[in-house]
N, C-alpha and C positions, 0 to 999 in steps of 0.2 A: 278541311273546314271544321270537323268535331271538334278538333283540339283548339280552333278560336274560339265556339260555342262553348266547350268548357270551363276556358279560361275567363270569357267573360261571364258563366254565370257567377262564376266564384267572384270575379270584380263585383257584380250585381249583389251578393250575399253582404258585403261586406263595408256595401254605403253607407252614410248615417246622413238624414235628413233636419240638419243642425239647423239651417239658415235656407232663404230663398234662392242663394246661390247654390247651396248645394242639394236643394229641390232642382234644380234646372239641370245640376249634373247628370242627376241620378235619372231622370225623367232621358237624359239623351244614350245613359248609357242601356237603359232599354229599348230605344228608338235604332241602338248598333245591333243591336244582339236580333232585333227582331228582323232587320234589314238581313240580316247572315241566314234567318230561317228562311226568308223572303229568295235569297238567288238559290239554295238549296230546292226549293220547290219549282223553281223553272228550270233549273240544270236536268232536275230528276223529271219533271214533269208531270209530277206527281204531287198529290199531299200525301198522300200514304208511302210512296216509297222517302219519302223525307222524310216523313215521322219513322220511319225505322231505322233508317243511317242516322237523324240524331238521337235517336233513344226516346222517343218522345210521342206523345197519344196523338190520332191524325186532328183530333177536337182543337189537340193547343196548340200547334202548325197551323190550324184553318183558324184560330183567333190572333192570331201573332200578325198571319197577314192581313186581315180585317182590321186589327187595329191601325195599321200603314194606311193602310186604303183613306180610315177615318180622319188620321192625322194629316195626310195631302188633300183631303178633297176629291178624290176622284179614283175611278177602278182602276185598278194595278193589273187583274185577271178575268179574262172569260172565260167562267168556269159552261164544262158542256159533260153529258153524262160519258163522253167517249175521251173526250182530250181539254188541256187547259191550253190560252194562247194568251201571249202577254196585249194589253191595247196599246198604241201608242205612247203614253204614260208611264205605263209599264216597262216598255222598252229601254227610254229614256234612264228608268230609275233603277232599272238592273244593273245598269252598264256601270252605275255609280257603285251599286252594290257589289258588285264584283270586284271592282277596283278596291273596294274597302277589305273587302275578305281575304284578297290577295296582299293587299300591304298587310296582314297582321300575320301571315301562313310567311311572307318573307320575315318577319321581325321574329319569328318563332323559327326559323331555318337559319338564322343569322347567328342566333347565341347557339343555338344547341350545336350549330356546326364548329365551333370554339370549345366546348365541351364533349363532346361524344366523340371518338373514332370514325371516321368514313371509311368504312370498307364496302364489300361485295362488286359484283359483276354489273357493268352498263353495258347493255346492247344497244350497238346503233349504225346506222346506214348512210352513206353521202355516196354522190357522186364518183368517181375515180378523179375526176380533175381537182375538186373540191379538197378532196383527201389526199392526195400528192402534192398539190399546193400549198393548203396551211394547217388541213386538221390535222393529220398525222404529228406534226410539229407539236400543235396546240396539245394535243393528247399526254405526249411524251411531256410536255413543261407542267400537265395536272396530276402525271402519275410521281414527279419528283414530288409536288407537294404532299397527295396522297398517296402515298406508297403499296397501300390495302388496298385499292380501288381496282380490278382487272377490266377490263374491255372486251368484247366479242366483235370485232369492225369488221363490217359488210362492205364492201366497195362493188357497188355497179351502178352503170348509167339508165339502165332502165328503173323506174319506179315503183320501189318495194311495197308492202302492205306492211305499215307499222302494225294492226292489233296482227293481223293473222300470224306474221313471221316472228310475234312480240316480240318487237324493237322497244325499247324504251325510249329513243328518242331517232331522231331524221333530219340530218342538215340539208336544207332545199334553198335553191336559189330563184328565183325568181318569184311572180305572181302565185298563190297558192291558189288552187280548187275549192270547193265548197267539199270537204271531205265529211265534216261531225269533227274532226280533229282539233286540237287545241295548236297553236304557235304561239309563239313566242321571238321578234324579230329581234338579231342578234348583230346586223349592221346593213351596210348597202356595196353593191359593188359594182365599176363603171362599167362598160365593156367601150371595148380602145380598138380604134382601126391602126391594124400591126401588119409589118411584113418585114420581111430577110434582107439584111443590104445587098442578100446575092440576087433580088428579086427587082429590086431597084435598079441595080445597075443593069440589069437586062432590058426590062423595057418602061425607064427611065419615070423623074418623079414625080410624083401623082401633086397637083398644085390647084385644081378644081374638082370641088366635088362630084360636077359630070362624068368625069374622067374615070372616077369607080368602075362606072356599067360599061366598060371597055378592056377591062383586065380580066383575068383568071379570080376565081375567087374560092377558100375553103371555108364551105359553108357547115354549120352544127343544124342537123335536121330538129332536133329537139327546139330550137328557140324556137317563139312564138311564128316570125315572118323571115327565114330564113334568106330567102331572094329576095327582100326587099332591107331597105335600110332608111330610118326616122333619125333625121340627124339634127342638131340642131347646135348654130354657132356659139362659143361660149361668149364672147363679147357683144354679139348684137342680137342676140335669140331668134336670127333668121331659124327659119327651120324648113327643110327639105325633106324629102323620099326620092330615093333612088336605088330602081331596080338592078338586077346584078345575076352574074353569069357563077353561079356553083361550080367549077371546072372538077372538083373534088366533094363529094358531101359526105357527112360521118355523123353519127350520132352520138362520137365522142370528145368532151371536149378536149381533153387531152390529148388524144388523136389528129385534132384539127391544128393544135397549137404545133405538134410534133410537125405538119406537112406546113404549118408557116414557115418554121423555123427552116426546111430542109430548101423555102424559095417557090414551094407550089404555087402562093397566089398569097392575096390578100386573106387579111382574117378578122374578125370580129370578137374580140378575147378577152375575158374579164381580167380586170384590173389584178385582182388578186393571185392570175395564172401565168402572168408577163411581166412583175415587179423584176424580177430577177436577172428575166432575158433582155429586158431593157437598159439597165442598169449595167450589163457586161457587152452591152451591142450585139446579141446575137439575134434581136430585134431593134425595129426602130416604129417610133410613131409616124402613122401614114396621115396629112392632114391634120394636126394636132390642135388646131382651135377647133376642131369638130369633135362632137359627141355624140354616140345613140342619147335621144331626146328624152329615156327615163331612165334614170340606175334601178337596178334592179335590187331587190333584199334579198338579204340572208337570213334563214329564219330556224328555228328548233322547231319541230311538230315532235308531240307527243300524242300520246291516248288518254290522256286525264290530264287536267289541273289539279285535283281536288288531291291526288294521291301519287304525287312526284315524289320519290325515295330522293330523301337527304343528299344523295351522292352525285343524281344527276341535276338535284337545282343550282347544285353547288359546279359543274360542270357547264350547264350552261348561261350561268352568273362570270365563268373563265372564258368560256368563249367568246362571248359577248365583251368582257375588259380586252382578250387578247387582238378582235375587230378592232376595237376603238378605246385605243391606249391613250386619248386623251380625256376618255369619261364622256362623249358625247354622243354615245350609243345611244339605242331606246331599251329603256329601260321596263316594257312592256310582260308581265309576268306570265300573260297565256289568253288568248283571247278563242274563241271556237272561228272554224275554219267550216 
């Protein structure tokens, strides 16, 4: 965020106040600059710790925001001798402000990555499934572009501690926790009821959704409602739940997909893990106008917005094109978790 507050004071030094239009400029381009000190001071939670990450006295931070306050009409902050808390208002007009400070930290990530070398080491952590499925891939097609760029890749299903284990980043799929962490969602992924044609022919094809809670099932303990199933029709939005017998349960999902595949039972398997095996018949869609009733994201959690190394915004700017290779990703630059 310094290097936006920098660049715009120097835009700010360098106005000239010729005409009313360019009084109205100049009057907005400090109404930006003052909005950047403004989410700097709720991020930190501080007026003093943001007057020293921007270089700045806590007098002219606690006037920056007062002038905002004066300009809307109404408190931004409850200030208390112990903590500040944003009002309702407040809230509303972070959210804007944050989005401002993150588009100009991408437009300043944008050129300098065209300019400067990407090198150094990314730490980061997924899943096992996640990373046998497409990051590994994704990886390898970022390290042809950036060649300097090395990787440290963790793969486990249990869920790591980005600061403690300093990961600099975490591919997660589903709903996130309220961690303090920041994400950034990078696409969405179905999950598909699959099973083995050698599973089918045995005891023969599943043709009502009732029929689920009568078979064998490998169930992933990690999803939210494992024995249970939220389905919901793609052409008529009927939607059902229906319970289900785990004959097999795993906490991995790659584990789960390997005992579909061998014929164990039914499975529940994100789109992203079964492109393949469906594509070669070594699965088959069970039900296929049914869908679990939410797709689930894929998302980056890091431990800062404010101070993402060049190497990983530009990493997960690639992962997010290689989700959604037709640009219709979200394009969301980090929001706190």
């Amino acid at each position: 965020m310094k290097n936006v507050l920098d660049q715009n004071l120097r835009i700010q030094s360098t106005v000239k106040v010729d005409s009313q239009s360019n009084a109205g400029d100049g009057e907005m381009i400090k109404e930006l600059y003052r909005m950047a000190v403004f989410a700097e001071v709720v991020e930190h939670g501080s007026f003093s710790k943001a007057a020293t990450t921007l270089g700045l006295g806590k007098s002219i931070v606690s006037a920056h925001v007062a002038a905002l306050e004066k300009r809307i009409g109404a408190q931004l902050l409850t200030r208390s001798t112990r903590a500040l808390s944003l009002t309702q208002e407040g809230v509303a007009f972070y959210e804007n402000c944050r989005r401002m400070v993150a588009a100009g930290e991408d437009a300043f990530t944008t050129v300098e990555s065209r300019r400067v070398s990407v090198s150094g080491t990314i730490r980061l952590t997924s899943s096992y499934n996640v990373g046998v499925s497409f990051l590994i891939a994704a990886l390898a097609r970022f390290k042809d572009a950036y060649p300097d760029v090395s990787f440290d890749l963790v793969l486990e299903d249990s869920i790591s501690h980005v600061i403690e284990e300093r990961f600099d980043l975490a591919v997660r799929v589903g709903r996130l926790p309220d961690t303090g962490l920041f994400a950034s969602q990078l696409g969405n992924c179905s999950m598909l009821l699959c099973a083995a044609p050698s599973f089918v022919r045995r005891h023969g094809k599943i043709t009502k959704p009732e029929e689920l809670a009568k078979v064998p099932w490998v169930t992933i303990t990690q999803l939210p409602h494992p024995e249970k199933l939220h389905l919901v029709h793609q052409k008529t939005a009927q939607r059902l739940t229906v319970g289900i017998h785990g004959a097999v349960k795993t906490h991995s999902g790659i584990a789960a997909r390997e005992f579909v595949r061998c014929g164990t039972g039914v499975g529940l398997l994100p789109d992203y893990a079964v492109h393949g095996d469906l594509s070669k018949g070594d699965l088959i869609r069970i039900l296929p106008a049914w869908n679990e009733a939410n797709d689930r994201p894929i998302s980056a959690v890091f431990p800062s917005r404010d101070r993402i190394p060049t190497r990983v915004r530009l990493l997960i700017d690639f992962l997010r094109d290689s989700l959604n290779p037709s640009g219709t990703g979200n394009a969301d630059t980090g929001s706190r978790r």
